[in-house]
N, C-alpha and C positions, 0 to 999 in steps of 0.2 A: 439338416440345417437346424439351426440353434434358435429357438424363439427369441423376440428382442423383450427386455426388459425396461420398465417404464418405472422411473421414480416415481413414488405415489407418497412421499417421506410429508410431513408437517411443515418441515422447513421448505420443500416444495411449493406444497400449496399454497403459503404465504408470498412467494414469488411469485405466483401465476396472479392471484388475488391484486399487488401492487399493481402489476403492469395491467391488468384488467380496469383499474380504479383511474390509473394514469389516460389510458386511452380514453379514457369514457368524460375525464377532466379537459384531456385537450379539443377532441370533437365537442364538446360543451362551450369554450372558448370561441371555436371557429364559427360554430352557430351564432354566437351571441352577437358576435365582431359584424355578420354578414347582415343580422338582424339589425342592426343597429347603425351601423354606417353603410352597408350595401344594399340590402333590399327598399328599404328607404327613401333614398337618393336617387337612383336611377332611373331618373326621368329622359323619355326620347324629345326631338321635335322632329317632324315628317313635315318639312315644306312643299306641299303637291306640285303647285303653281305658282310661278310669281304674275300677278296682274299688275300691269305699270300703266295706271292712267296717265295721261298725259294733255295737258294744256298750256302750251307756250307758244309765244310770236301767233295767235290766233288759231293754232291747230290744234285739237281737242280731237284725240283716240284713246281708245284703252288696248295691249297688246297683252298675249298671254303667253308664258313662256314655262315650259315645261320643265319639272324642277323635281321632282321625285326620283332621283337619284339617288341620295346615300340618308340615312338616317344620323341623327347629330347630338347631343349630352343639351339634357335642360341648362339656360345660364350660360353660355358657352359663345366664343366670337365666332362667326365662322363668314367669308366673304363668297357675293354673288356677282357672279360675271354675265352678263348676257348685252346685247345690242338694242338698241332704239333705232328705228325706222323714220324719217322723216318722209309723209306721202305728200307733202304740197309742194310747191312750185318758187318757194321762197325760204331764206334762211330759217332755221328754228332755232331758240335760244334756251337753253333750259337750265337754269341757275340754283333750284332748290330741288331735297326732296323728304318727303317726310312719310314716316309710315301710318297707315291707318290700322292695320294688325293688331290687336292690344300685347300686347308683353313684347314687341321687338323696339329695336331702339339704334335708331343710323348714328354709326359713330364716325365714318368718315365716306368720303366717296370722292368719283373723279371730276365734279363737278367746278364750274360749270363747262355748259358743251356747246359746240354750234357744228349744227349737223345744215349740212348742207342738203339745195332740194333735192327730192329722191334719191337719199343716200342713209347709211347707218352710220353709229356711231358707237365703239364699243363702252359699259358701264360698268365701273366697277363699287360695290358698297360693302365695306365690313358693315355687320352688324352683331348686336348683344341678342340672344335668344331670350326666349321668355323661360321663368324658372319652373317651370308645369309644363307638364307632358302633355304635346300639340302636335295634333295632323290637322293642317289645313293648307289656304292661299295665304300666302305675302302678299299683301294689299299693299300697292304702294301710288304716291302721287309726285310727279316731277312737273314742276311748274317755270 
């Protein structure tokens, strides 16, 4: 068997040298690009719990409803579905709702409601996230 021969010529090694210099230019780009717009920016929010105080037609509870399900992009709309419980014995009327959360912001929902006694009623709210990276509760008040 015949040994393999390797160019080792000048005009070689000036080819190996470009594509050496290109590689090293592009991975330099891609760093920079991830430094600069991706690692950056990548902000999560982690909503644990939504808390929904609740004080309307005279019935005053707080419910907690378990919400650490999927993780979400800081700044981002994302909408919350859950039920309200009415435990008294008379209509409840529930016409506003606003967050006490700092950085969330109700931009719409399916209000208002009237939840009849001992019964639920299902709630729907887009909301705007905060632009900063947040694990906590959604404090909320519907009145």
């Amino acid at each position: 068997m015949k040994p393999v021969e390797v160019d080792n010529s000048a005009e070689y090694k000036k080819a190996r040298k470009k594509l050496a210099v290109a590689v090293a230019a592009v991975f330099a780009a891609v760093l920079l690009i991830l430094i600069i717009g991706g690692f950056n920016s990548a902000g999560t929010v982690n909503v644990l719990w939504i808390r929904a105080g609740v004080s309307a037609s005279g019935v005053t509870y707080t419910s907690e409803i378990q919400e650490n399900i999927h993780t979400l992009r800081t700044d981002g709309i994302t909408t919350f579905s859950f039920s309200l419980y009415n435990p008294s014995g008379h209509n409840m009327n529930i016409t506003s709702i606003s967050s006490v959360s700092s950085g969330f912001t109700i931009l719409s929902s399916n209000l208002p409601l009237n939840i009849s006694p001992h019964s639920s009623a299902p709630v729907n709210i887009e909301v705007r996230l905060p632009g900063v990276t947040y694990a906590g509760d959604l404090n909320l008040t519907f009145t």
